[in-house]
N, C-alpha and C positions, 0 to 999 in steps of 0.2 A: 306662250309668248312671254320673253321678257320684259320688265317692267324698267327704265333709265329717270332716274331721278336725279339732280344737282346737287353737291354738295353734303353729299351724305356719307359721313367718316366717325368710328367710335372704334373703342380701342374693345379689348380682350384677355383675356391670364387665360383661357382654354389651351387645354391641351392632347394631342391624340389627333386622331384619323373621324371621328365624332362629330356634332353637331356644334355651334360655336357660340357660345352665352357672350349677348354684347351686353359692356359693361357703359356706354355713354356715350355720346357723341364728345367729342374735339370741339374745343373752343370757335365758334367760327362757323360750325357745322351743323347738320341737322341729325338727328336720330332715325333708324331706321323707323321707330316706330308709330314716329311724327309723318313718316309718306306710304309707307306699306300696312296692308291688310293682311289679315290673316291667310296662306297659302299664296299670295302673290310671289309671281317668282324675278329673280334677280339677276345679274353679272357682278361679279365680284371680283376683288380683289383681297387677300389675306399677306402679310406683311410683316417678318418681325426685321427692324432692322440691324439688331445685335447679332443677329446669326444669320443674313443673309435668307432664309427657309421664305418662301413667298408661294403661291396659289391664286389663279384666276380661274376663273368657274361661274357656273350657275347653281344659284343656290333658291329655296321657297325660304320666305317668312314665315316665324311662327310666332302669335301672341302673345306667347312666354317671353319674349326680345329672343328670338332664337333664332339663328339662319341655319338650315340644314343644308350640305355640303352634296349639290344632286351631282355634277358633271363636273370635270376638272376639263379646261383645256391648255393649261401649259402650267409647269411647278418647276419647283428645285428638285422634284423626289423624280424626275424622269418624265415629264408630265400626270402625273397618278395623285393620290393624295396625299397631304405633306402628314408627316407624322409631327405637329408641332410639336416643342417642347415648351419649360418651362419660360416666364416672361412675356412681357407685354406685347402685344402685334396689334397692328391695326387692322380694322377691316373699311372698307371702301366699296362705295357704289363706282363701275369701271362699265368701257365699254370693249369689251375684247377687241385686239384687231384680227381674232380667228373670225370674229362673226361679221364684222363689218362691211359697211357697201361705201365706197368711194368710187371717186374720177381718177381714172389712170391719167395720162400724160397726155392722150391722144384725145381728151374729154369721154372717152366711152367707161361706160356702169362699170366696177369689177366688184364680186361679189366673192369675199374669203370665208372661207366653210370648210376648216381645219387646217392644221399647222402645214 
């Protein structure tokens, strides 16, 4: 199960297909490490805006301030893992709209579980 938490944004230099060393939360914002436990897992969002390269996923926590990169469900790289490069991105607590449950039009549940 994933874990949705408010407000939780901190930036990154990581780079590669790897696991993602966060470097601080965003003025404003909370730190991962301020609402997540050790192995709690996550939705994500990854983000450089200078190059456009972006990833939404599920990721676990790790004590080290570390998010591991479990599931991709949609990227720049074809939905798969972004190969980031160099430069700052952000990472973000996100709530996919692959995984989401909303009201259609007609008031009835719809339940999205992949692109």
């Amino acid at each position: 199960m994933s874990i949705l938490k408010d407000r939780v944004k901190e930036t990154t230099t990581t780079t590669g297909t790897g696991s993602v060393t966060l470097a601080g939360a965003d003025t404003g914002f909370r730190a991962f490490s301020t609402v997540f436990s050790v192995g709690d897992q996550t939705y994500y969002t990854i983000a450089n805006a200078t190059t456009g390269e972006f990833e939404v996923g599920r990721g676990s926590y790790s004590g080290t301030n570390t998010l591991s990169r479990l599931e991709v469900y949609t990227s720049s790289n074809s939905n798969a893992l972004v190969n980031f490069g160099a430069g700052t991105k952000i990472v973000f607590v996100t709530y996919p709209a692959d995984r989401s449950v909303t009201d259609d039009t007609a008031a009835a549940l719809a339940i999205a579980l992949g692109g």
